[in-house]
LOZAGU-597338 format. One record per residue (C-alpha): residue in three letters; x, y, z. Coordinates in steps of 0.1 Angstrom, whole numbers, padded with zeros to 4 digits, always signed. Layout:
% residues N
ALAXYZ
...
This chain:
% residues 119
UNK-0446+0738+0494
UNK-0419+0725+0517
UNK-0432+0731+0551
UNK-0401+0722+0570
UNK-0381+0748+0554
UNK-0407+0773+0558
UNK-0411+0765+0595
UNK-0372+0770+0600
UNK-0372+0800+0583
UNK-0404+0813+0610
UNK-0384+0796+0637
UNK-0356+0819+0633
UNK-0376+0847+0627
UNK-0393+0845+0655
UNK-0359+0839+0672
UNK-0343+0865+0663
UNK-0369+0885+0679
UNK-0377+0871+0711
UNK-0408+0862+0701
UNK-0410+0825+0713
UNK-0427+0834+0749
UNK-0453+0850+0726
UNK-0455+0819+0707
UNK-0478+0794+0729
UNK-0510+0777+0710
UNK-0534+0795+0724
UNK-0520+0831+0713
UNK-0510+0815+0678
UNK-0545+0805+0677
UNK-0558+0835+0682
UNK-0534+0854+0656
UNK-0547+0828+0632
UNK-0582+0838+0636
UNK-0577+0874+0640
UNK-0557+0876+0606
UNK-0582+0853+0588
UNK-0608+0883+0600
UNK-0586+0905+0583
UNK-0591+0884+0553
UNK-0630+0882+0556
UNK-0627+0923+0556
UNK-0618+0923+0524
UNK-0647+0897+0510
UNK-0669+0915+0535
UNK-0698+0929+0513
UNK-0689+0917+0481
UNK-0714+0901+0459
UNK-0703+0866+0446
UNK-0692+0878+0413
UNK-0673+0909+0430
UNK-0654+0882+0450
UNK-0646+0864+0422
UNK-0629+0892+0404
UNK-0610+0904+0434
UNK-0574+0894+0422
UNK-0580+0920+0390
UNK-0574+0948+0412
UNK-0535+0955+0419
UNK-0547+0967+0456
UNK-0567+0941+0467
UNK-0551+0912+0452
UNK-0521+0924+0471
UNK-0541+0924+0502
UNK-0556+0892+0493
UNK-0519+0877+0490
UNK-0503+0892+0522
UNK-0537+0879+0542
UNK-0533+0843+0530
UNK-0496+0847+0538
UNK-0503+0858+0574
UNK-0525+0829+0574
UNK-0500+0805+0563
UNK-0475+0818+0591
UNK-0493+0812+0616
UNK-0509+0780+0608
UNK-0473+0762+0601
UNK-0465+0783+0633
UNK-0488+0767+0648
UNK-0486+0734+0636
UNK-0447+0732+0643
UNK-0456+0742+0681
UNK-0480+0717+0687
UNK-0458+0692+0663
UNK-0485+0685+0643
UNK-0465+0674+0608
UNK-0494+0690+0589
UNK-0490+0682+0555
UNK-0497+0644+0571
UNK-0527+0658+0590
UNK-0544+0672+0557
UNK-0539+0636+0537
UNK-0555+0622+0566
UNK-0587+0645+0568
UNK-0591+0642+0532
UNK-0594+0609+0538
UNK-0617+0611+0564
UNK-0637+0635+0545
UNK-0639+0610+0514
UNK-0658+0592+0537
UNK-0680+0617+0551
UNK-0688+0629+0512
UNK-0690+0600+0494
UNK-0690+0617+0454
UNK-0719+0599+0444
UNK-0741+0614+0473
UNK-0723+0650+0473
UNK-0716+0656+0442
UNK-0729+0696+0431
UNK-0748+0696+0464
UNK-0733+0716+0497
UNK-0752+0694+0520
UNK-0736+0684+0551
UNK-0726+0647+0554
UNK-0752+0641+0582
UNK-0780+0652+0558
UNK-0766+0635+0525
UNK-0794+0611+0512
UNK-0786+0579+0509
UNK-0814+0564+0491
């Protein structure tokens, strides 16, 4: 995914709309969450297996891929605003995370790192 060109192509998008005084972190923050909602609606009530057969239906998997979309706009939206250069900011929390989960400690277990025995 080449986020730079898909920023430039929200950039002008948004331009071309006069959508930039719409555009500050806190309201892009809030459209992030609100379509990622929109997202949960569809999982909502779902039994694992259900969710994990949700792209088989046409409908839904549709849904699913204009949600995730939405989702992606806003978070490069977001990330461009507050010049975050994000694919550098997920290497780095994998990183960090690495740390925190440690394979040999979390390995098949969905413990968080502050409870991960270490014996």
């Amino acid at each position: 995914m080449n986020t730079e060109k898909l920023q430039e192509k929200i950039r002008q998008f948004v331009r071309d709309r006069d959508w930039e005084k719409y555009h500050d972190p806190k309201n892009l923050a809030m459209a992030l969450a609100g379509e990622v909602g929109e997202l949960l609606e569809i999982f909502q009530w779902l039994t694992p297996d259900e969710s994990n057969q949700v792209m088989k239906d046409p409908k839904t998997a549709t849904q699913v891929r204009h949600e995730l979309a939405d989702i992606c706009v806003y978070l490069l939206r977001l990330s461009d605003k507050l010049n975050v250069p994000l694919e550098e900011a997920i290497l780095e929390k994998l990183a960090i995370n690495e740390k925190k989960y440690p394979t040999h400690l979390s390995k098949g277990v969905a413990t968080k790192y502050t409870d991960l025995k270490t014996d």
